[in-house]
LUMBA-279354 format. One record per residue (C-alpha): residue in one letter; x, y, z. Coordinates in steps of 0.5 Angstrom, whole numbers. Example, Ala and Ser with C-alpha at 12.3 -4.5 7.8 and 13.67 -1.06 7.14 Angstrom:
! LUMBA-279354
<rec "A", <25, -9, 16>>
<rec "S", <27, -2, 14>>
! end
This chain:
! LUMBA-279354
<rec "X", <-22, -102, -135>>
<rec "X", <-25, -101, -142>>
<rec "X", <-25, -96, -146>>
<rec "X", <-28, -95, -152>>
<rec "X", <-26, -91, -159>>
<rec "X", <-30, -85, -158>>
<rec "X", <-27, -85, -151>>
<rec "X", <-19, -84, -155>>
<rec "X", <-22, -78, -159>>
<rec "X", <-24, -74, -153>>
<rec "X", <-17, -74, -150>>
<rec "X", <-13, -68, -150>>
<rec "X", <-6, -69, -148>>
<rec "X", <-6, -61, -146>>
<rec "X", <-12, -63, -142>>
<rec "X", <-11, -68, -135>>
<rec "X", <-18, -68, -134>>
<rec "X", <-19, -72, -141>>
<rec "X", <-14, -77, -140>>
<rec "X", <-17, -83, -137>>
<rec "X", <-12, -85, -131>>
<rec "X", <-9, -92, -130>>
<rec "X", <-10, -95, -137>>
<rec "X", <-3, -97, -139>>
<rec "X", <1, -101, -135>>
<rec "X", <7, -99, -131>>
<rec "X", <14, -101, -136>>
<rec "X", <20, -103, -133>>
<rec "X", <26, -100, -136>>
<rec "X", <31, -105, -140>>
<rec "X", <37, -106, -137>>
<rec "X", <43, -103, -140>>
<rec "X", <49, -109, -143>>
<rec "X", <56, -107, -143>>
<rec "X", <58, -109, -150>>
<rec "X", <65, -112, -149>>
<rec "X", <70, -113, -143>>
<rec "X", <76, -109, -142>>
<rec "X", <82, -109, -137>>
<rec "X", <80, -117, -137>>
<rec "X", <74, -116, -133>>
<rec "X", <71, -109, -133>>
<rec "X", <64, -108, -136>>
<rec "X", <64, -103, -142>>
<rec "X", <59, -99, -145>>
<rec "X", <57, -95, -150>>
<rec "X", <51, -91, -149>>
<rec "X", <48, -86, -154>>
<rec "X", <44, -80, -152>>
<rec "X", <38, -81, -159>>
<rec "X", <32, -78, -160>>
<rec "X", <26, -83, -161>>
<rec "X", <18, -83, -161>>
<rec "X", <16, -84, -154>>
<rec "X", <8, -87, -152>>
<rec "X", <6, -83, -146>>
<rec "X", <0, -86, -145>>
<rec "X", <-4, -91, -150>>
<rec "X", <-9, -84, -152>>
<rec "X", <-4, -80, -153>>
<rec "X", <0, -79, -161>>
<rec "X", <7, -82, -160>>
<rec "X", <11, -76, -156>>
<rec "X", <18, -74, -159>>
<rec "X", <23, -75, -153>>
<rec "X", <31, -75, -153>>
<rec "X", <33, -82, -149>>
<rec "X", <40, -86, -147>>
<rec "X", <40, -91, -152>>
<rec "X", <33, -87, -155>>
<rec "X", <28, -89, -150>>
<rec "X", <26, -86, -142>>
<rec "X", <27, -88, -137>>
<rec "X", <34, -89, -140>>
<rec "X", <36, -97, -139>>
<rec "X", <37, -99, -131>>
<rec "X", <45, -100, -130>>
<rec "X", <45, -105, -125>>
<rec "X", <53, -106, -122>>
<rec "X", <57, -109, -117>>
<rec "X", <59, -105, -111>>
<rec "X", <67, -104, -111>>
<rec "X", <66, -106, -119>>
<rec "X", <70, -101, -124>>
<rec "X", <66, -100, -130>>
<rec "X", <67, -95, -136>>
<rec "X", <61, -92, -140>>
<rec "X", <62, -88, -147>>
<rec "X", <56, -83, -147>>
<rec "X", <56, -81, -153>>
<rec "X", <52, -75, -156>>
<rec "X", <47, -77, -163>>
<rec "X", <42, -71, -162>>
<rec "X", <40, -67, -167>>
<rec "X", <43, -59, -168>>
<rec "X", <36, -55, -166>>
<rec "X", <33, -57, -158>>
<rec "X", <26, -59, -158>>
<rec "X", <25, -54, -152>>
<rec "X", <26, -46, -152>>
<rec "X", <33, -44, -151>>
<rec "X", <34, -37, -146>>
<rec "X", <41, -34, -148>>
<rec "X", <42, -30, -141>>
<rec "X", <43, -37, -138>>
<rec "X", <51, -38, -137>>
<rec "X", <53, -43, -141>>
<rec "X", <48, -41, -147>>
<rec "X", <50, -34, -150>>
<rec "X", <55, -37, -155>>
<rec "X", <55, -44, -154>>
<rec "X", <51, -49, -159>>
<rec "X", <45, -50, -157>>
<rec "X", <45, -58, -156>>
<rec "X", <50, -60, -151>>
<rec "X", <51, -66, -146>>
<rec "X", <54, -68, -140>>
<rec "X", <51, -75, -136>>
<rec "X", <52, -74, -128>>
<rec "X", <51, -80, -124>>
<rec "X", <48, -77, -118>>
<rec "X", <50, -80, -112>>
<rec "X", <56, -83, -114>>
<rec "X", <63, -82, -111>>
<rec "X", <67, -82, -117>>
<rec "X", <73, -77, -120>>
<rec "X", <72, -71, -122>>
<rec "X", <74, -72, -129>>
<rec "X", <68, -78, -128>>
<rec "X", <63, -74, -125>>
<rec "X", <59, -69, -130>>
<rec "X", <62, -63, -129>>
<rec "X", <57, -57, -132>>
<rec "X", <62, -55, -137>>
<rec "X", <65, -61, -138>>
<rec "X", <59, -62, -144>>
<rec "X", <59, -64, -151>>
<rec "X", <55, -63, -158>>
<rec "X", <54, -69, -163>>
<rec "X", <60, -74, -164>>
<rec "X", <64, -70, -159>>
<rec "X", <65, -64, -164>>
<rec "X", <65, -58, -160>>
<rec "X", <67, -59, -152>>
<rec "X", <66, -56, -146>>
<rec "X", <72, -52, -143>>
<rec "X", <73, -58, -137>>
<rec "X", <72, -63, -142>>
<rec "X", <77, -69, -140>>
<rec "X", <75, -75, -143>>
<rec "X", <70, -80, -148>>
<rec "X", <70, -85, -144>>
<rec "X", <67, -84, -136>>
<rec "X", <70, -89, -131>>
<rec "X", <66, -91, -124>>
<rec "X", <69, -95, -119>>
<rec "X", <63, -96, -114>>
<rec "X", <67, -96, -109>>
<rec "X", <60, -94, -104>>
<rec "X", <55, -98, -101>>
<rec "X", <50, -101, -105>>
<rec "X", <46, -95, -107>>
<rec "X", <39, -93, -112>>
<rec "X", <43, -88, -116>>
<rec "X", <41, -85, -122>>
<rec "X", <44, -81, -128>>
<rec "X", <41, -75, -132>>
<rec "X", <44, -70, -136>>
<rec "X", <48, -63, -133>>
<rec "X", <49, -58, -138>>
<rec "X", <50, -53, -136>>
<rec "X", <44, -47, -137>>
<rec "X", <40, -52, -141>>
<rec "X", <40, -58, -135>>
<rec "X", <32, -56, -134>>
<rec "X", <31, -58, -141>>
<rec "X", <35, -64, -142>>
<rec "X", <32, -67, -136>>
<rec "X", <26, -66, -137>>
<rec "X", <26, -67, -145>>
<rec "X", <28, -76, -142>>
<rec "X", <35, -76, -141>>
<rec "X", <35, -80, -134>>
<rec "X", <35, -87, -132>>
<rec "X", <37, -91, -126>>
<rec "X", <44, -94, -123>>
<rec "X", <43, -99, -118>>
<rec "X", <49, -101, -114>>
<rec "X", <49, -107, -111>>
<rec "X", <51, -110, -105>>
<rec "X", <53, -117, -103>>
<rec "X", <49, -116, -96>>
<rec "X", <43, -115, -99>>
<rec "X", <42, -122, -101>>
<rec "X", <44, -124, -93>>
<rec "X", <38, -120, -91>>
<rec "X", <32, -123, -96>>
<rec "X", <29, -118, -99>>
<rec "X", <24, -117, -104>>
<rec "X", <29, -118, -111>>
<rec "X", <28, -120, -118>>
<rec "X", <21, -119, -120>>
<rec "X", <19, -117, -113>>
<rec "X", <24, -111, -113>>
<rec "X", <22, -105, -118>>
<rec "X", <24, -98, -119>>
<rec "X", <19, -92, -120>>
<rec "X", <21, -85, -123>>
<rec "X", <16, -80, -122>>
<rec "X", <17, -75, -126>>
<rec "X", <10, -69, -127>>
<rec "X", <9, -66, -134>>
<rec "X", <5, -63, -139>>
<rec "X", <3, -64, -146>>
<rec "X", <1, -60, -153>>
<rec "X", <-5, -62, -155>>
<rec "X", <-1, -66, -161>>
<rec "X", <2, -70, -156>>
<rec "X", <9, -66, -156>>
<rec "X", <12, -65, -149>>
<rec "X", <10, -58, -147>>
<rec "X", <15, -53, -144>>
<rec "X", <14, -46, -141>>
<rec "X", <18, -40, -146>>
<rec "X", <17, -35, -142>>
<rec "X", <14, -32, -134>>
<rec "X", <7, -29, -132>>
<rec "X", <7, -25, -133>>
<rec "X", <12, -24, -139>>
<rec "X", <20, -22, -138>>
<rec "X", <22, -18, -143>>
<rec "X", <27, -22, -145>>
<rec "X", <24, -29, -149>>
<rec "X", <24, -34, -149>>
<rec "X", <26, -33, -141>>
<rec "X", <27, -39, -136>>
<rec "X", <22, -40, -131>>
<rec "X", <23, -39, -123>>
<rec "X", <18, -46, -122>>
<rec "X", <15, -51, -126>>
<rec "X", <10, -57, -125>>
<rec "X", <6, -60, -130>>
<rec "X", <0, -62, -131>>
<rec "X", <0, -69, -131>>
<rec "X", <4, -74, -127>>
<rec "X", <9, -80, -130>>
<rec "X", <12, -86, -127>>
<rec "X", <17, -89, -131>>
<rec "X", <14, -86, -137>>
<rec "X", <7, -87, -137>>
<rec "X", <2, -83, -135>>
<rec "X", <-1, -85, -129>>
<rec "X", <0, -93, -129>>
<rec "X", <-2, -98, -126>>
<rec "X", <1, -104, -124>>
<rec "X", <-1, -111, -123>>
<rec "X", <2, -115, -117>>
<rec "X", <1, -121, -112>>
<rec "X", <-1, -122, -106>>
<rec "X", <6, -121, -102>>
<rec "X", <12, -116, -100>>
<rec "X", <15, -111, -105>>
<rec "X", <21, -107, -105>>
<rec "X", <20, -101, -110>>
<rec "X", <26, -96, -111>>
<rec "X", <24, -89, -112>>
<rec "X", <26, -82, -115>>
<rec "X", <24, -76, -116>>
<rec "X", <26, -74, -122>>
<rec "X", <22, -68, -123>>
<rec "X", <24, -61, -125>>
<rec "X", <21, -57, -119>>
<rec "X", <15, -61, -116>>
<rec "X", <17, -64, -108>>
<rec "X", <11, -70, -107>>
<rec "X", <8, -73, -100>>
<rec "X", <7, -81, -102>>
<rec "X", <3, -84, -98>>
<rec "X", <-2, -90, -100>>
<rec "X", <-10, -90, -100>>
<rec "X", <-13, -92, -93>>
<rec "X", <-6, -90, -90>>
<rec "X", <-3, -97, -92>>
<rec "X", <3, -98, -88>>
<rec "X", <10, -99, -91>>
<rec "X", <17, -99, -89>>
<rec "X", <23, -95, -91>>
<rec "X", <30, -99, -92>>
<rec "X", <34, -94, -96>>
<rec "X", <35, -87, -97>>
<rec "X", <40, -84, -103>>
<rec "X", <47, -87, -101>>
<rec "X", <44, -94, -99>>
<rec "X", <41, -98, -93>>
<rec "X", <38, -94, -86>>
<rec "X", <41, -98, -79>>
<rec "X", <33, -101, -79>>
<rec "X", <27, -100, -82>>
<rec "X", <23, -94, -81>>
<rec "X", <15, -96, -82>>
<rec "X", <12, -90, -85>>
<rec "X", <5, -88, -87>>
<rec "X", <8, -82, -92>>
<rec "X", <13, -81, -96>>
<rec "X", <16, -73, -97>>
<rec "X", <21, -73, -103>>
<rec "X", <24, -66, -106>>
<rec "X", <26, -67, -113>>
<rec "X", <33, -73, -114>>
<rec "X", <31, -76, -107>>
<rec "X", <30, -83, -107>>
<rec "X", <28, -88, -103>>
<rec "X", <28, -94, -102>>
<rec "X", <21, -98, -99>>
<rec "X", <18, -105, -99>>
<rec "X", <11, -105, -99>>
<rec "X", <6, -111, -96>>
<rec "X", <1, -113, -101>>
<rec "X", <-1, -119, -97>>
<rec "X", <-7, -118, -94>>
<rec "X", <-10, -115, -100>>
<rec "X", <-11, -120, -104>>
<rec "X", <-17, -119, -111>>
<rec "X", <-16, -109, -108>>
<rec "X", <-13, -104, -112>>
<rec "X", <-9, -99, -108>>
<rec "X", <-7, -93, -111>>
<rec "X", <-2, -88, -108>>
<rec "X", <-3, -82, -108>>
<rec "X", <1, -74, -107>>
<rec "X", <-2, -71, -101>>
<rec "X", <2, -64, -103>>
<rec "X", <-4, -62, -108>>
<rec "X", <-12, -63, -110>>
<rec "X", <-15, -65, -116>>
<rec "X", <-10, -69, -122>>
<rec "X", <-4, -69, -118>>
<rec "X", <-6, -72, -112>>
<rec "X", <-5, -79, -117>>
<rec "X", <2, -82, -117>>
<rec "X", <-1, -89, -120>>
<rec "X", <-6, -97, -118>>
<rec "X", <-3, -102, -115>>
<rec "X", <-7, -108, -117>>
<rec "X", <-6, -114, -113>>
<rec "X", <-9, -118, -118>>
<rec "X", <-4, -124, -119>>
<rec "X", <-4, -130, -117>>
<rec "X", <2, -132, -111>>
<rec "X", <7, -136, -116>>
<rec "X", <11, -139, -109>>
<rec "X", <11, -137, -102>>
<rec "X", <13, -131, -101>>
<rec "X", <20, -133, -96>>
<rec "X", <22, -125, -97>>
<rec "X", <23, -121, -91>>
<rec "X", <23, -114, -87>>
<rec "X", <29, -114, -83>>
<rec "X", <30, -111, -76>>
<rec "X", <37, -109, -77>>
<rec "X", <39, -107, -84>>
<rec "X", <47, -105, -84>>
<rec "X", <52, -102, -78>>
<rec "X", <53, -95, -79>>
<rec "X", <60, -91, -78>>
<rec "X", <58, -84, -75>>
<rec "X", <60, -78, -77>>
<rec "X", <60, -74, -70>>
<rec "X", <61, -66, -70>>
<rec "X", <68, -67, -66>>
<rec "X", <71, -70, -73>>
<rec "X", <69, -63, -77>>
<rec "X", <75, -58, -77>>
<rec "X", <71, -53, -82>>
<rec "X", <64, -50, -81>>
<rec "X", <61, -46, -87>>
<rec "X", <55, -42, -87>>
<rec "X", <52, -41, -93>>
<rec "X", <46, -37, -95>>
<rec "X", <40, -39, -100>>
<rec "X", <38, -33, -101>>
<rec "X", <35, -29, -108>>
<rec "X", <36, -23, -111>>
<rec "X", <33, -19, -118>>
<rec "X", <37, -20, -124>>
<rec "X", <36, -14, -130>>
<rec "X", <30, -16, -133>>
<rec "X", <27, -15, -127>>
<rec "X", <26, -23, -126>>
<rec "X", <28, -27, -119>>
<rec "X", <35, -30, -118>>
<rec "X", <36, -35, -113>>
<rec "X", <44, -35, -111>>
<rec "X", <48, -40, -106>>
<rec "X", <51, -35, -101>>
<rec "X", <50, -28, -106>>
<rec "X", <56, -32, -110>>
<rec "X", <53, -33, -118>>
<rec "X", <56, -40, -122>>
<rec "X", <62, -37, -125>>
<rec "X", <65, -32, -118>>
<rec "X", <71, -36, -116>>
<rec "X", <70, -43, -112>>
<rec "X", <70, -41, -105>>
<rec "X", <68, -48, -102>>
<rec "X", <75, -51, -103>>
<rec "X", <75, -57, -98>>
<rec "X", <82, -62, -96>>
<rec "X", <81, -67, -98>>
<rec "X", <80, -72, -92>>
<rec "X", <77, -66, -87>>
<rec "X", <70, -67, -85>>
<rec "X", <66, -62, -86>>
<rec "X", <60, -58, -83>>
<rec "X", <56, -54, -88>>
<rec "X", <50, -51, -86>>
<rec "X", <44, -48, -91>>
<rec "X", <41, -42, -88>>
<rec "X", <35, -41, -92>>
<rec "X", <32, -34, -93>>
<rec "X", <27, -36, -98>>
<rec "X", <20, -37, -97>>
<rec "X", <21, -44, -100>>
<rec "X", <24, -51, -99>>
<rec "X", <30, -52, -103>>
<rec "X", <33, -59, -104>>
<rec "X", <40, -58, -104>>
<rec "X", <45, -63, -108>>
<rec "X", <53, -63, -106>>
<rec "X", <57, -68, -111>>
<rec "X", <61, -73, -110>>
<rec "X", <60, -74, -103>>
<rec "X", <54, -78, -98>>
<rec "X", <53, -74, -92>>
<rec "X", <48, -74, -86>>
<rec "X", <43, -69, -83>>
<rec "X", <45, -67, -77>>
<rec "X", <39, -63, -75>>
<rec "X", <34, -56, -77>>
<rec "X", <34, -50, -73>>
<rec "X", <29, -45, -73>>
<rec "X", <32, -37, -74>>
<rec "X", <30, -31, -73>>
<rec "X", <30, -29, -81>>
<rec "X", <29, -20, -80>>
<rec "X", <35, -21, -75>>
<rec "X", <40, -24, -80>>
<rec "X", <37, -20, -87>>
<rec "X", <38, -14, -82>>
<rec "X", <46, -16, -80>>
<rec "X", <47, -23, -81>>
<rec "X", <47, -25, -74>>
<rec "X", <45, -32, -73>>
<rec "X", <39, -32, -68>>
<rec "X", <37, -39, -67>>
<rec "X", <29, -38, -65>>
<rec "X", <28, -45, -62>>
<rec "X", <32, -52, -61>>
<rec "X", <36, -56, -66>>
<rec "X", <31, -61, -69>>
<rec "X", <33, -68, -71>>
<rec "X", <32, -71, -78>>
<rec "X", <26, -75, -79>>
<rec "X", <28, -84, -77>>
<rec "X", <27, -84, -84>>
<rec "X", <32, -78, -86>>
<rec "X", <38, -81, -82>>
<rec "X", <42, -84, -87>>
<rec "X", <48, -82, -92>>
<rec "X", <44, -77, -97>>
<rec "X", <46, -73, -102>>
<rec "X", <41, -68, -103>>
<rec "X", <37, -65, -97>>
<rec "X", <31, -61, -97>>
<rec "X", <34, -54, -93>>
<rec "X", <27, -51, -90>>
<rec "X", <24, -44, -90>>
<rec "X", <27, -39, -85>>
<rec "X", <32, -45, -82>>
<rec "X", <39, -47, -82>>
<rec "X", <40, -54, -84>>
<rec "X", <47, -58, -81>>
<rec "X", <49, -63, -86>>
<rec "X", <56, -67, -83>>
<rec "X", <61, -70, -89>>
<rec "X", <67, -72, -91>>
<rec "X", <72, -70, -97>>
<rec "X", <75, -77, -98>>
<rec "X", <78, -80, -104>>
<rec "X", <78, -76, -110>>
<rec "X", <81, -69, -110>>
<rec "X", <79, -64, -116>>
<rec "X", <73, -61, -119>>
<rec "X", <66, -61, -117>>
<rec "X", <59, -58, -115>>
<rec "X", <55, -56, -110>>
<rec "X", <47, -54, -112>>
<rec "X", <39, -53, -111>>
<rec "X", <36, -59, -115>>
<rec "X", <30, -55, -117>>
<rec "X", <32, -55, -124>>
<rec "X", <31, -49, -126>>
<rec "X", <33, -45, -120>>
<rec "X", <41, -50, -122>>
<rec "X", <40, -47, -129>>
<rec "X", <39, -39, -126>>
<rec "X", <44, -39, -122>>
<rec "X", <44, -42, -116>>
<rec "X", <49, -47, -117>>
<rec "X", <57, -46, -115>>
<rec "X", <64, -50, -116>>
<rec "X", <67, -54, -111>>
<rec "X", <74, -56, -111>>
<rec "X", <77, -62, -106>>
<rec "X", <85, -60, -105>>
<rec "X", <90, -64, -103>>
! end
């Protein structure tokens, strides 16, 4: 596909409709190195949050972000199962923050305003590991947070192998940190997977969808205010989509392939934006893997629902495709965003393709209703703040009321969602894997009138694809949604929150303390 000189002055980086799409081939993030051993044999790394200069896309200027080690995506952690590793995340970005600062936020009336903290979602860590939202710091770790505990973060991945990610976790300014390129992947693998032949090494990629819009200079474009405006400014913003859609980021890439079965790993990175995945002329492929590792079998799909911090993990067949291109798209909207990126299966097969996509993937360990000795009932509910603008709560409780979920630690628990909201929330539990027990609808009026749950229809089982461990759930408009856990390991402090980034800033994130 050539594009000419004239074709590069006509593109408007604030305009999606002049962005030629597929013209920059799709990176794959470098791999991060520890920097030395400690302990005899646990790998070291030091990680430097940076501001850089980022291409989007090849007719666009070059885009200040802020990226671990300087570049987005972050570098890709590939680590051992059972493997401990330690990470020093450090903070090297300047004092002023390239995006508007709302200081009704908790945690930013008085705080600096360039604060980190890195989370590596869906990893079963201590708490003094895990990224606490008060746990930040600023440049050279000057100024800490009131539960920072330490520099250097250990991991012991003891969970079975798994596409995680990390991202920043400040409190009040998450939206912004995330969305300004603090965000990478952290892949744990396991043995068993080598035993069942998968695609690997160059045949095995992960994609991080990410949406995103742009100034006309080619500078990331973040919303100050509502519309129409708060009367507080600049103002946090109940949603946001961009205008644009990047995969490990470019802006809408292509990427060639040979002829043979591919494994992609998936995340939606995006602040607010939930896709529908599927492939032109309804391609077939099959899920292997949900965000805490392997399903039982394959699920063979023809699209893919993905709320934001989901993942999953899919292998793809190209074999029949040889000399096409294919382009996956987004059923959930029209026009611009309704193109994820090409697959062009344009190279030559290099040797034959011995991978496979296996019957049976991993044995489970159930998790019954029986075992729980605690059920909770959590209403995801919304309310209006003093300016007038929404503000979603986790059962009516705002992030500094005292913890309520305080679970024991080894108990199993049953929590579940109740959604009183117009609207899907992807709700995040940390430091544990859980399974989707089921969603029912409820008679919505009823419970807003006296708070009696009158179910109006029969328990629905999760989709083949939704039942493995997961971390993050999409809890339905007008259902309650039962998810089934257990507490094991680690005690002390934790989160529980929606991930739509901006409804986790404003306020809809609540502490959660694991006893003995």
């Amino acid at each position: 596909m050539q594009h000419s000189t004239s074709e590069k002055t006509r593109v408007d980086p604030s305009n999606p409709e002049t962005i030629p799409k597929f013209v920059d081939e799709l990176p794959i993030p470098a791999i991060a190195k520890p920097n030395r051993m400690v302990n005899e044999n646990d790998p070291y790394y030091a990680i430097e949050m940076k501001e850089a200069k980022h291409q989007f896309h090849k007719y666009f200027p070059a885009t200040t972000i802020w990226g671990y080690n300087g570049m987005y995506p972050g570098p890709t952690f590939h680590v051992k199962k059972d493997e401990t590793i330690k990470v020093k995340w450090m903070n090297r970005l300047p004092s002023q923050h390239l995006l508007p600062i709302d200081r009704t936020l908790h945690g930013t009336s008085h705080s600096p305003d360039v604060r980190t903290v890195v989370h590596v979602h869906g990893a079963h860590v201590a708490s003094d590991s895990d990224g606490h939202p008060d746990a930040w710091f600023t440049r050279n770790f000057k100024i800490r947070g009131e539960t920072f505990k330490q520099k250097v973060y250990e991991y012991t991945n003891h969970q079975m192998g798994a596409t995680l990610w990390y991202h920043d976790h400040a409190l009040g300014i998450t939206r912004l940190n995330v969305y300004s390129g603090l965000v990478g992947f952290y892949l744990i693998r396991d043995p068993l997977e080598e035993e069942l032949q998968l695609p690997s090494s160059e045949y095995e990629i992960p994609l991080m969808i990410q949406d995103k819009s742009f100034n006309p200079d080619g500078s990331l474009f973040y919303p100050e205010n509502t519309n129409p405006p708060a009367e507080v400014n600049p103002s946090v913003v109940p949603a946001f989509i961009g205008n644009t859609i990047v995969v490990n980021g470019k802006v809408w890439p292509f990427l060639k392939l040979e002829p043979r079965k591919y494994r992609f790993r998936l995340v939606n990175a995006s602040n607010t934006n939930g896709y529908t995945l599927k492939f032109e002329n309804d391609h077939p492929f099959y899920q292997i893997g949900t965000d805490g590792g392997l399903l039982p079998e394959p699920v063979k799909l023809n699209s893919l629902a993905l709320e934001p911090a989901e993942r999953a993990d899919i292998i793809v067949d190209f074999s029949t495709l040889n000399g096409q291109s294919l382009i996956l798209k987004n059923s959930n909207d029209e026009g611009d965003l309704g193109f994820i990126m090409q697959f062009r299966v344009v190279l030559p097969l290099s040797e034959k393709d011995m991978s496979k996509i296996p019957s049976s993937l991993c044995t489970d360990e159930p998790l019954t209703e029986e075992m729980a000795t605690k059920t909770r009932l959590l209403t995801v509910g919304a309310t209006i703040d003093q300016y007038n603008r929404p503000m979603l709560l986790l059962d009516h409780r705002m992030w500094d009321d005292p913890v309520t979920e305080t679970p024991s630690l080894n108990s199993v628990e049953i929590w579940k969602f109740i959604n009183t909201t117009p609207f899907a929330h992807p709700i995040h539990v940390h430091l544990v894997q859980f399974k989707i027990l089921h969603r029912r609808p409820f008679n919505l009026d009823r419970f807003l009138e006296d708070g009696y749950i009158q179910y109006t229809g029969p328990a629905i089982e999760p989709n083949d694809n939704e039942k493995g461990w997961k971390d993050t759930v999409r809890a339905d408009p007008g259902m309650v949604t039962s998810i089934i856990m257990r507490f094991e390991n680690f005690t002390g402090d934790y989160v529980w929150h929606c991930h739509i980034l901006e409804h986790e800033d404003y306020d809809m994130m609540r502490p959660m303390k694991v006893i003995e």
